[in-house]
N, C-alpha and C positions, 0 to 999 in steps of 0.2 A: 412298384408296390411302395405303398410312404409307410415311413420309418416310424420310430420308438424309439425315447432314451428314457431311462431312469437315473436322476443325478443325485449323489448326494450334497443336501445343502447343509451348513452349518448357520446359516443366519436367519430367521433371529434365533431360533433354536434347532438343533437336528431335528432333520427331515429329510426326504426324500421328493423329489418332483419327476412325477409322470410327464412328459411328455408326446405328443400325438399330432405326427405331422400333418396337418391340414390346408393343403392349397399355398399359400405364402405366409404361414405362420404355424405354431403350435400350439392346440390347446392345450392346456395345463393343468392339472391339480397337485395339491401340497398331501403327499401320503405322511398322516402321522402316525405311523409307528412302520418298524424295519419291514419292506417287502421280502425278507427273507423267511419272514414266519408266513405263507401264506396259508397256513392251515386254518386262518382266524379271520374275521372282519378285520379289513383297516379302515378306521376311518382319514375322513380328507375333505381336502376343501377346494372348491375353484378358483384358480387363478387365472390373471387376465393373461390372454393368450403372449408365449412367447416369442423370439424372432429363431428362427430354421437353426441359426448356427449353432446353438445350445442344444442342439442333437448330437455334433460334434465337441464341444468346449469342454475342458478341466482349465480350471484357474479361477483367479479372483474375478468378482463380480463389482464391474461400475458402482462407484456411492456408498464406497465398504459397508457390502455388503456381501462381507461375508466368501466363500470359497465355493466349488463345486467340483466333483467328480467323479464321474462314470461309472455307476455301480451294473447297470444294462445295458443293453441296444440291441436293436433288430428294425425285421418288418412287421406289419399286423396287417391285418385284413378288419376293415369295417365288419360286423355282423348287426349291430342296431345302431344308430345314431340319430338319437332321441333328444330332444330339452331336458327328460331329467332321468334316461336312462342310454349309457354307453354300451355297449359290449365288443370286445375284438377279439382276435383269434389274434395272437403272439410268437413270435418267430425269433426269441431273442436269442444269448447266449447264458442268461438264467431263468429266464420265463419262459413258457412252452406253453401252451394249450388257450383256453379262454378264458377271459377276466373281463368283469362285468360290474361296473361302474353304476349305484343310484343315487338320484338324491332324495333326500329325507324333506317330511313332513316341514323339518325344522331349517330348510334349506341345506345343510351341509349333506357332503356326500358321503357314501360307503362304499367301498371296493371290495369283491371276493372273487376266490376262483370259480368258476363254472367248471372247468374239467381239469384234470391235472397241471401244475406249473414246476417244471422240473426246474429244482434246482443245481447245480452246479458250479463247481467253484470255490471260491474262500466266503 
């Protein structure tokens, strides 16, 4: 089953990055504001795919740019995998349920829960 990390980045501003392992890379989005509140829209924006190991990785980032560190991880299960609409079922250690990625009119994307995402943890 391919994996999930949620990191948090500090550069250029906090944020958060999804990512979704796909084949020999990750696709990516920048979640701006904490996935801790998923009670609400996040929005986010696409980033170009990253490489695998950043599913595992906490430390500084090439080109100081900045730090990152493992705020999630699990598996997911595809359910849509669309051009401008995501959805997965989440298996992590603070997301649970499904979470559904679209993008807007205006190109950038939104994320919210579909069914429950349990939280757990600090």
């Amino acid at each position: 089953m391919p994996r999930f990390a949620i990191l948090i980045h500090d550069h250029p501003v906090l944020h958060w990055d999804l990512l979704l392992e796909c084949g020999t890379a990750c696709r990516t989005w920048r979640l701006l504001t904490d996935p801790g509140n998923c009670d609400h829209e996040i929005p986010a924006e696409a980033l170009p795919d990253h490489r695998l190991m950043y599913l595992d990785y906490e430390g500084p980032v090439s080109g100081e740019r900045g730090t990152v560190s493992q705020w999630d991880a699990g598996t997911y299960f595809w359910r849509i995998d669309q051009t401008e609409v995501v959805e997965v079922l989440l298996s992590g250690h603070r997301w649970q349920g499904i979470f559904r990625m679209e993008q807007t009119e205006q190109g950038t994307w939104k994320g919210f829960r579909v069914s429950p995402l349990a939280i757990d943890g600090p």
